[in-house]
MARRO-332061 format. One record per residue: residue number from 1; residue in three letters; x, y, z of N, C-alpha, C in turn. Coordinates in Angstrom, 2 decimals, decimal comma. Atoms other than C-alpha are relative to their C-alpha. Layout:
# MARRO-332061
<NUM; "Ala"; <X; Y; Z>; <X; Y; Z>; <X; Y; Z>>
...
This chain:
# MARRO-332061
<1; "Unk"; <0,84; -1,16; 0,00>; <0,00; 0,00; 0,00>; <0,89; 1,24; 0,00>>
<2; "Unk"; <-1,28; -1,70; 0,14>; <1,41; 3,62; -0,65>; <-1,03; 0,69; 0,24>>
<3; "Unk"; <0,99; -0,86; -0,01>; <0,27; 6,52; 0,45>; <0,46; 1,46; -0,87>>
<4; "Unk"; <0,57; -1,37; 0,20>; <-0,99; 9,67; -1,39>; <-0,32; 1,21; 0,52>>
<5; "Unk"; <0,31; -1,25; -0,98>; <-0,97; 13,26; -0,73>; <-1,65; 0,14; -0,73>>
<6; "Unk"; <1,30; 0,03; 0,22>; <-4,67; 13,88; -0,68>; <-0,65; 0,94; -1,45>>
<7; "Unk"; <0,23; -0,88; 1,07>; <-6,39; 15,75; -3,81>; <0,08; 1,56; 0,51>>
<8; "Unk"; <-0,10; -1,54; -0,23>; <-6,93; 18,95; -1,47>; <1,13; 0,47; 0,26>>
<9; "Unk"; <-1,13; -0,12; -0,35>; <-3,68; 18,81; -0,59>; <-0,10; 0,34; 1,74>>
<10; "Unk"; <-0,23; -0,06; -1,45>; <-4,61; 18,43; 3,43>; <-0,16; -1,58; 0,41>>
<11; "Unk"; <-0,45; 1,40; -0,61>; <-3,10; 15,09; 4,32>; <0,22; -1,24; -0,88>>
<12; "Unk"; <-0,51; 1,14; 0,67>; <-2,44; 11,60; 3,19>; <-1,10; -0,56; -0,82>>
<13; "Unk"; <1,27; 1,21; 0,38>; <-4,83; 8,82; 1,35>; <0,78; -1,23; -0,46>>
<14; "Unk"; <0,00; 1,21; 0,34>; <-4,72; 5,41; 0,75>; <-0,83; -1,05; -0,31>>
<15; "Unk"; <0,96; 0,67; 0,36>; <-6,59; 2,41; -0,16>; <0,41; -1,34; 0,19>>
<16; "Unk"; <-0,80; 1,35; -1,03>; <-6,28; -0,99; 1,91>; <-0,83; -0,77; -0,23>>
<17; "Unk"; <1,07; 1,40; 0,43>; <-8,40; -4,01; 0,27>; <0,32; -1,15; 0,92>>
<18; "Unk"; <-0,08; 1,18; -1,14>; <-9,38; -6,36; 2,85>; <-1,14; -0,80; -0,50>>
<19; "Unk"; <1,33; 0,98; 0,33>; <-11,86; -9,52; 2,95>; <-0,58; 0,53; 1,25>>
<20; "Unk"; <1,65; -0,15; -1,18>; <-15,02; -8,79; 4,88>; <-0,22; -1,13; 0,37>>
<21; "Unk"; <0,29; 1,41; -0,44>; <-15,46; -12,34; 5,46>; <1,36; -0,15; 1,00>>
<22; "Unk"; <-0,64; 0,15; -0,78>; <-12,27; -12,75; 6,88>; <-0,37; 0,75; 1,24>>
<23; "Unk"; <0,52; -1,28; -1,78>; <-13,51; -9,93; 9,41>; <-0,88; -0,65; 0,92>>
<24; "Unk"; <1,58; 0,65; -0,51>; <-16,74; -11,60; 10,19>; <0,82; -1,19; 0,45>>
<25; "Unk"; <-0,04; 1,19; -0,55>; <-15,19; -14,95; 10,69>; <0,99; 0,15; 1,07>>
<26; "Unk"; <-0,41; -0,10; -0,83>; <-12,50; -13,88; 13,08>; <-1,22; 0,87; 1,00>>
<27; "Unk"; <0,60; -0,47; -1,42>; <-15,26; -12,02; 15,05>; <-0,83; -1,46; 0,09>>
<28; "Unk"; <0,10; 1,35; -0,22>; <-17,11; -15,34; 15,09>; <0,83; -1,04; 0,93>>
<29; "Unk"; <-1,33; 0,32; -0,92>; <-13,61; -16,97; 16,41>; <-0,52; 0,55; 1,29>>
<30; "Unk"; <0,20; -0,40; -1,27>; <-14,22; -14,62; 19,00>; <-1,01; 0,01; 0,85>>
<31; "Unk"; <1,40; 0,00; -0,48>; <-17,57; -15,11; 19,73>; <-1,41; 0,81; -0,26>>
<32; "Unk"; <0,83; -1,03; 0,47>; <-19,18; -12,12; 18,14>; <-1,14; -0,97; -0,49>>
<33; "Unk"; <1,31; 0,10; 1,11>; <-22,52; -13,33; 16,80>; <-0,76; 1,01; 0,20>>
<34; "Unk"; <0,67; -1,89; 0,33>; <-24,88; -11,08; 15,29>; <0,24; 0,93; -0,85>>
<35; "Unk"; <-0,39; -1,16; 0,89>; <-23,71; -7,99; 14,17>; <1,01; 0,76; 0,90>>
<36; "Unk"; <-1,54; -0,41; -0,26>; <-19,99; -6,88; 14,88>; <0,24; 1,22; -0,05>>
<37; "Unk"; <-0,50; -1,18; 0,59>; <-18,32; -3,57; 15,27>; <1,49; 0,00; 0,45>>
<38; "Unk"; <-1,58; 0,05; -0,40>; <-14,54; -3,31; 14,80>; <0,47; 1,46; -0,21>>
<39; "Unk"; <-0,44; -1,27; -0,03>; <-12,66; -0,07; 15,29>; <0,92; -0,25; -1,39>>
<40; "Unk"; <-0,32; 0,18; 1,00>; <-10,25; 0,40; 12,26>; <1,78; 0,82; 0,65>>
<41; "Unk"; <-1,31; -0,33; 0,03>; <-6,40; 0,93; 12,76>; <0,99; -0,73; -0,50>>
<42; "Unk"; <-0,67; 0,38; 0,74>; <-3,40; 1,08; 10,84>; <1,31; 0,08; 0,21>>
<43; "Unk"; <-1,18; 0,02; -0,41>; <0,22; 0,57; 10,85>; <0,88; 1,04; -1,19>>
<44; "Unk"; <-0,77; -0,62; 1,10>; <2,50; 3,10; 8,95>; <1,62; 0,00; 0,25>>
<45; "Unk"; <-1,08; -0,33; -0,17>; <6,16; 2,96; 8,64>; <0,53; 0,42; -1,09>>
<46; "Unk"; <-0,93; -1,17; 1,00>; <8,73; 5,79; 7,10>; <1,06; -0,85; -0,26>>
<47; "Unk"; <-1,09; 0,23; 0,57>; <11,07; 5,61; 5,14>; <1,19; -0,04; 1,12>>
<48; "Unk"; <-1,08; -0,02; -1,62>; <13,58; 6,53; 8,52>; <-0,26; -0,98; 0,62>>
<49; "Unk"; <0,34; 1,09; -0,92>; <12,36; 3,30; 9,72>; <-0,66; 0,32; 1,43>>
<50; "Unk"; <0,68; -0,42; -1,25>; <10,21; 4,99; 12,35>; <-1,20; -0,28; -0,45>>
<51; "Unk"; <1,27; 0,78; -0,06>; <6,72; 3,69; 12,69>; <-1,03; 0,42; 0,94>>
<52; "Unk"; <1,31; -0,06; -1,09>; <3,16; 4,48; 14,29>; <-1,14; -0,45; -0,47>>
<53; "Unk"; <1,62; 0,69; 0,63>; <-0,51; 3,07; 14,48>; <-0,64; 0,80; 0,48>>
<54; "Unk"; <0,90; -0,87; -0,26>; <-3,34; 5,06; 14,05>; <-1,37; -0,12; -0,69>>
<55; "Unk"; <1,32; 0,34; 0,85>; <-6,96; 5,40; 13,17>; <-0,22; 0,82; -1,20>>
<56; "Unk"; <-0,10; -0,56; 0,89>; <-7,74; 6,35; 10,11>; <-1,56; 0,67; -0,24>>
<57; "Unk"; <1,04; -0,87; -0,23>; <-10,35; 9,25; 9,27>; <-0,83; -0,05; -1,82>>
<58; "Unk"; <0,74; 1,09; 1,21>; <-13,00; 8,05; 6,39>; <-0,45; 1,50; -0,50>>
<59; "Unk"; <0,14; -1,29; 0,75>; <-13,30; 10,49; 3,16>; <-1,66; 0,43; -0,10>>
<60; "Unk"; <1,48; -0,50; -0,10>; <-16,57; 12,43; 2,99>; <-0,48; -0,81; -1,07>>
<61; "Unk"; <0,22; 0,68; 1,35>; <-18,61; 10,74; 0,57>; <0,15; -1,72; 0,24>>
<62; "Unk"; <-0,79; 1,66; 0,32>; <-17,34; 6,72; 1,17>; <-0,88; -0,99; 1,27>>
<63; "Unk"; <0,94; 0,94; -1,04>; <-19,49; 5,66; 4,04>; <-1,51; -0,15; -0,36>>
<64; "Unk"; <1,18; 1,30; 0,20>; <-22,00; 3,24; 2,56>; <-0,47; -1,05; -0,01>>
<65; "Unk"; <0,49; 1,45; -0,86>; <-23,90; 0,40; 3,75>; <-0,02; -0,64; -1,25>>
<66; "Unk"; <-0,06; 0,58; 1,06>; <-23,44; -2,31; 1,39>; <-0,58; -1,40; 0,50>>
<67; "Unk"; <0,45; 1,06; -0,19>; <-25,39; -5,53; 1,13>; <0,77; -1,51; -0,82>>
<68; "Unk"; <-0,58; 0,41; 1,25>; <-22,99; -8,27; -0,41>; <-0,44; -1,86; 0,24>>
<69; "Unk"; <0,20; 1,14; -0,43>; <-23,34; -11,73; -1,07>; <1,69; -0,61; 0,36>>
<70; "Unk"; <-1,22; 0,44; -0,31>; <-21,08; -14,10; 0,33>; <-0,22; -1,47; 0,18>>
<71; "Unk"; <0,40; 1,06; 0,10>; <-20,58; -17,75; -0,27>; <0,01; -1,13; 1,57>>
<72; "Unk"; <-0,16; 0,15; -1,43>; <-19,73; -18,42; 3,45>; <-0,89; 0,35; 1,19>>
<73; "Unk"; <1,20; -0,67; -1,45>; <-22,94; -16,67; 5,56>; <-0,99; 0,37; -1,27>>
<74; "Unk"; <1,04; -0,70; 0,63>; <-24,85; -16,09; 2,31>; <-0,25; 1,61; -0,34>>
<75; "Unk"; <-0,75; -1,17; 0,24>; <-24,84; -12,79; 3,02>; <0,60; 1,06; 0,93>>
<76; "Unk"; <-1,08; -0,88; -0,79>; <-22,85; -9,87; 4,66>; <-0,29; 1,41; -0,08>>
<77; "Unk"; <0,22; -1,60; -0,30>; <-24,16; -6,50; 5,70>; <1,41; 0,29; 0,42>>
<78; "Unk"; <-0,88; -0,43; -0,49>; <-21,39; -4,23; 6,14>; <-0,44; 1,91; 0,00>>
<79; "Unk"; <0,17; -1,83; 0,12>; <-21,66; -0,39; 7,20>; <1,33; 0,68; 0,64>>
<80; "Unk"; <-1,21; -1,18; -0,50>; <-18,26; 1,95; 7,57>; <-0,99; 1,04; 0,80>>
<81; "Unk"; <-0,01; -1,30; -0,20>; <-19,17; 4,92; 9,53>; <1,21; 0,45; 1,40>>
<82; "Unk"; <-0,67; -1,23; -0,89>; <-17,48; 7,81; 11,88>; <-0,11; -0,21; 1,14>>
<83; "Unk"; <0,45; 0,16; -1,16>; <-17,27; 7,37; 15,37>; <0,02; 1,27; 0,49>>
<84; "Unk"; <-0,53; -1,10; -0,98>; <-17,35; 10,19; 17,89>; <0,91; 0,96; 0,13>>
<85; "Unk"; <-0,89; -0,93; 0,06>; <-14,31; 11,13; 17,75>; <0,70; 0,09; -1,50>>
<86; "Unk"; <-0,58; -0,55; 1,43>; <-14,12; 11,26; 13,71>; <1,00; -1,14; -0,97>>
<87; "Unk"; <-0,66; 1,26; 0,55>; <-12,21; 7,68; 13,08>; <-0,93; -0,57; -0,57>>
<88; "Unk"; <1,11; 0,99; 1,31>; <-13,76; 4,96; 10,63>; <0,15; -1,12; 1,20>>
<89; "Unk"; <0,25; 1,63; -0,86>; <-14,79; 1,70; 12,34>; <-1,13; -0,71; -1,18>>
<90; "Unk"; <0,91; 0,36; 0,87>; <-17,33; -0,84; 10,82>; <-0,58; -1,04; 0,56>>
<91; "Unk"; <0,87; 1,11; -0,39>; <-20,05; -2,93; 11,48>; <-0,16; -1,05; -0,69>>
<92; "Unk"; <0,24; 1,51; 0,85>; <-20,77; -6,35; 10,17>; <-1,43; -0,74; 0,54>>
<93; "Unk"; <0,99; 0,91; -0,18>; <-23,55; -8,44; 10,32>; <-0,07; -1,27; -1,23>>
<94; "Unk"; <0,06; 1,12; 0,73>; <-23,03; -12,01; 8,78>; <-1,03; -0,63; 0,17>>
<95; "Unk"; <1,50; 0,72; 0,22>; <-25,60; -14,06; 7,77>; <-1,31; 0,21; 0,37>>
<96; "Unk"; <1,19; -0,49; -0,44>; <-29,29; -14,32; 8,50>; <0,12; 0,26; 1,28>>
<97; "Unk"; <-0,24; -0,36; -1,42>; <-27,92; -14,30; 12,46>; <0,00; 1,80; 0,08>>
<98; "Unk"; <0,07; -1,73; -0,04>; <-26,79; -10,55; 11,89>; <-1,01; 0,71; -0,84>>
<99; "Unk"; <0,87; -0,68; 0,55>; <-29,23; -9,55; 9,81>; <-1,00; 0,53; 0,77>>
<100; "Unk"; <1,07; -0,05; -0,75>; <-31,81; -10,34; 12,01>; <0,33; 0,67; 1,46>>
<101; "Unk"; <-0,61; -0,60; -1,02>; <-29,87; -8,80; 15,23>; <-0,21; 1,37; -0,96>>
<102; "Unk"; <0,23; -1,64; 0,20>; <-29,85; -5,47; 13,06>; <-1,13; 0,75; 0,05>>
<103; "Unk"; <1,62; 0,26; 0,01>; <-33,29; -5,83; 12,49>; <-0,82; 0,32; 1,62>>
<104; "Unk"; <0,37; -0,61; -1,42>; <-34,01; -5,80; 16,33>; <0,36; 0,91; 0,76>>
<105; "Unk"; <-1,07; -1,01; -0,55>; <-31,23; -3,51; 17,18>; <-0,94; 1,63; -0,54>>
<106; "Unk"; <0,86; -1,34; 0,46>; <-33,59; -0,75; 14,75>; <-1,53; -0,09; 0,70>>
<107; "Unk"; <1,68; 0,32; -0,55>; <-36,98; -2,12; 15,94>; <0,25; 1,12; 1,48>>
<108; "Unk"; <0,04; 0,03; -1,14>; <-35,77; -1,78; 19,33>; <0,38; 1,87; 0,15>>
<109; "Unk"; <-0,03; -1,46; 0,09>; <-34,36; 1,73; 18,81>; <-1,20; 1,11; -0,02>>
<110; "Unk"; <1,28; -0,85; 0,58>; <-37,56; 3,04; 16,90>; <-1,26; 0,10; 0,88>>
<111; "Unk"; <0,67; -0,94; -0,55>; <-39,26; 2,52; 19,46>; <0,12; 0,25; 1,47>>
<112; "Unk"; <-0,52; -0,74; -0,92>; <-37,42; 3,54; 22,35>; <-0,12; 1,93; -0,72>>
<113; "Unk"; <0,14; -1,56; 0,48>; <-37,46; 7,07; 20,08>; <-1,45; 0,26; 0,32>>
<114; "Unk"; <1,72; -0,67; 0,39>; <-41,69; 6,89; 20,02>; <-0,13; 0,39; 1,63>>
<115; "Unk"; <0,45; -0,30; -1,08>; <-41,61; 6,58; 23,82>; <0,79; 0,96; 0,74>>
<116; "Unk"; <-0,74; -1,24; -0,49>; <-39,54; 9,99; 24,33>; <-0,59; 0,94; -0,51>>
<117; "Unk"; <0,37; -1,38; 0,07>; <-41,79; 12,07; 22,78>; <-1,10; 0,61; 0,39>>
C-alpha cells in the first residue's frame, strides 16, 4: 500500500483491500454473533524506519452500507461509519444471524425514540 498526498492537498490517502469475510469470521472466532463492530487501525512505517498506528479518518462521501453476497454466511451487511471522535470503524452483520440482530437492534431503537416524545 502507498500513500498519497490527498487531492486537497490536506493530508495523506490510501486504499487498503481487505476480505469482509475474513472480518466476520474472526469475530465469530471470537464469539461475536450477530452484528460486529470493529474499530479500524493502521500501521505506517517511514522511510527513517520509524513507525506508528493510528486510526484512520473516512473520506466524505465513502461511508455506505453495502449488502454483499457471500458464499460463506450467504450474506454480509457491512456499514463503515465515523465514530465520535471522527475515526472509521465498521459494522458487520453475517448471515441471517446478523441480519436479524440489526433488524431488532432498529426495531428496538424506533421505538425507544416513540416513547420519548
Amino acid at each position: 500500500m502507498e500513500l498519497r498526498a490527498a487531492a486537497d492537498g490536506d493530508g495523506w490517502t490510501a486504499e487498503l483491500p481487505f476480505r469482509l469475510t475474513g472480518v466476520a469470521a474472526a469475530g465469530r472466532r471470537q464469539g461475536r454473533r450477530g452484528m460486529q463492530a470493529w474499530g479500524i487501525q493502521v500501521g505506517v512505517e517511514f522511510a527513517d524506519g520509524s513507525s506508528l498506528v493510528t486510526s484512520p479518518r473516512p473520506l466524505e462521501g465513502l461511508l455506505h452500507r453495502r449488502a454483499l453476497p457471500s458464499s460463506r454466511y450467504g450474506v454480509l451487511l457491512a456499514q463503515p461509519f465515523r465514530t465520535g471522535g471522527g475515526s472509521m470503524a465498521l459494522r458487520l452483520a453475517p448471515g441471517a444471524a446478523g441480519a436479524l440482530s440489526l433488524v431488532r437492534n432498529r426495531l428496538h431503537r424506533a421505538r425507544a425514540g416513540r416513547g420519548s416524545e
